[in-house]
C-alpha positions as CSV (number, residue, x, y, z in Angstrom):
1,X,-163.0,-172.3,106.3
2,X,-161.6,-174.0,109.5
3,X,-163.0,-176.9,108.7
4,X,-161.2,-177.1,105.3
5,X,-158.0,-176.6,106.8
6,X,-158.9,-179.5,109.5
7,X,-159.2,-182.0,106.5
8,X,-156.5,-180.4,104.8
9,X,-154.3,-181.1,107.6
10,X,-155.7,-184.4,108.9
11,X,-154.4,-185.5,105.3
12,X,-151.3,-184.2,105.6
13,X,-150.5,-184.8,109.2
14,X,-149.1,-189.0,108.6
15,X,-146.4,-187.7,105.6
16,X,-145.9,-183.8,106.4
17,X,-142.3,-184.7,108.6
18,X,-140.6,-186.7,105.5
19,X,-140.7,-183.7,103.5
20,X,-137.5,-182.9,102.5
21,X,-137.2,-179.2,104.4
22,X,-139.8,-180.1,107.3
23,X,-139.4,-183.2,109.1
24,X,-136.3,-183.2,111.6
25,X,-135.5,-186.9,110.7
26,X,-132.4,-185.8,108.6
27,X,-129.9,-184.1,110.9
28,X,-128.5,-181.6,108.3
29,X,-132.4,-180.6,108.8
30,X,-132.8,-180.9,111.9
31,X,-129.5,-178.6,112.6
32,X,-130.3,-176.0,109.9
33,X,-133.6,-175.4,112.0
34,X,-132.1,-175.6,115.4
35,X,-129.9,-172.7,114.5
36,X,-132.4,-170.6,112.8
37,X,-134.4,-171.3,115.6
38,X,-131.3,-170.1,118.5
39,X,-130.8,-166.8,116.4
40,X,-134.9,-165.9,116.5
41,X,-135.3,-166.8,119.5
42,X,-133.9,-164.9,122.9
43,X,-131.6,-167.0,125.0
44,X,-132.8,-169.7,127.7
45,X,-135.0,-170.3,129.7
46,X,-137.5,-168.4,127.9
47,X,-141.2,-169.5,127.3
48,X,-142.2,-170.0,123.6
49,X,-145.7,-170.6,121.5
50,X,-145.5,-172.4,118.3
51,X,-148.8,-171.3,116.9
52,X,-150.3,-173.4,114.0
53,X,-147.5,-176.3,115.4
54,X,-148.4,-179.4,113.8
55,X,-145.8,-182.3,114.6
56,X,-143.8,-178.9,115.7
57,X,-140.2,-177.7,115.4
58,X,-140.7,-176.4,119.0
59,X,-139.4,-179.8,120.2
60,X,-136.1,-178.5,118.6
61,X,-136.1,-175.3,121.5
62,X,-137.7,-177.6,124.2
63,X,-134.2,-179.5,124.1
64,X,-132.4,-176.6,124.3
65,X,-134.0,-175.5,127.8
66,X,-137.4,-173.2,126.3
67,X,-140.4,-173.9,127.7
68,X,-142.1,-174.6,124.7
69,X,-145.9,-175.0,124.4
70,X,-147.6,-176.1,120.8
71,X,-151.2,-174.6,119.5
72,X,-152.4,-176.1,116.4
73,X,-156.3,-176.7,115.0
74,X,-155.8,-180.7,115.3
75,X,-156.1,-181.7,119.0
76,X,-153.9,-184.6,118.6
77,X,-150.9,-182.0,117.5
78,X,-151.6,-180.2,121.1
79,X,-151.6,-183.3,123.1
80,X,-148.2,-184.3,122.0
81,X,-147.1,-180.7,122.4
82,X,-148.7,-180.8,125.8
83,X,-146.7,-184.0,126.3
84,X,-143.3,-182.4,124.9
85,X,-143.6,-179.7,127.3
86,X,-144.3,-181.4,130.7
């Protein structure tokens, strides 16, 4: 089964951000998540996992001072996390 979401995702991984209610591209999107986001999470500097991250909306709470670390099936989706976080 891991394997079928791997390809699933490996498919989905160059177009998944320009979906209307997922990619931050769009500021009215990108805000609407950013303040979900601020009244999930507690305040900063707090450490936070985005499991399952692909292209992540944990950059959103790395800006905002969270240590934010990304943890997702495709490698290339943790190395960008990794890079994201320092």
């Amino acid at each position: 089964m891991e394997e079928d979401v791997q390809r699933y995702w490996d498919e989905q991984v160059a177009t998944v951000d320009e979906e209307p209610d997922h990619g931050l591209a769009a500021p009215p999107v990108r805000l609407a998540w950013s303040q979900l986001l601020r009244r999930l999470l507690p305040p900063p500097p707090a450490d936070i996992i985005d499991l399952g991250c692909g292209t992540g909306l944990s950059v959103l709470p790395a800006e905002q001072g969270y240590g934010a670390r990304g943890l997702d099936l495709r490698s290339s989706c943790d190395t960008w996390h990794a890079t994201l976080s320092g």
